[in-house]
C-alpha positions, 0 to 999 in steps of 0.5 A: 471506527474505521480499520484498515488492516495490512498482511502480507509483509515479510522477508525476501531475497533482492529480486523476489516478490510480495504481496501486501493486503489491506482490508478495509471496514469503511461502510463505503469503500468507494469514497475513498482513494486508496494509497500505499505508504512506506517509511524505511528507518531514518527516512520520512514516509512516501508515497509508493502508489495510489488507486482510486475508485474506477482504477486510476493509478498513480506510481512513485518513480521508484517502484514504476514498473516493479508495483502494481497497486489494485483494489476490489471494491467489493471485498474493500481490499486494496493490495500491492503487488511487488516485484523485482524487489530491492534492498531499498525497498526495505520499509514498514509499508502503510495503507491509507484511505482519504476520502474525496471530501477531504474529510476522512483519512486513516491509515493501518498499523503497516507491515513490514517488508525487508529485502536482503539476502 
């Protein structure tokens, strides 16, 4: 069974930083996409940033330039640097993992991060 666990989350100022990790327990982690959710109350979840396996990123308009996604493929971590952090960033934040058959998709039990003063 496939686990992917989120750390990381918490309370910060508006203008401060987190750092989300996700660990991953697939037996091939390079396979696999990577991607980064978050879902505030009342809001459906979106998508924030996505890694693939040599590195390519893809960002929300929202978080360009404020969130850095990375992965190390052979700890099969993948985090999510943040910064300049906003009240509306205030979210539960999931890691998901597709593969590229399409076939596999999971997803952690998400952190939750608030942004208020």
């Amino acid at each position: 069974q496939v686990q992917l666990v989120e750390s990381g989350g918490g309370l910060v100022q508006p203008g401060g930083s987190l750092r989300l990790a996700c660990e991953a327990s697939m037996s091939i982690f390079t396979i696999y996409a990577m991607h980064w959710y978050r879902q505030a109350p009342g809001k459906q979840r979106e998508l924030v940033a996505s890694i693939n396996s040599v590195g390519v990123t893809n960002y929300a308009d929202s978080v360009k330039g404020r969130f850095t996604i990375s992965r190390d493929n052979t700890k099969k971590m993948v985090y999510l640097q943040m910064n300049g952090l906003k009240s509306e960033d205030t979210a539960d934040y999931y890691c998901n993992a597709r593969s590229y058959s399409g076939t596999d998709n999971y997803w952690g039990q998400g952190t939750q991060v608030t942004v208020s003063s």
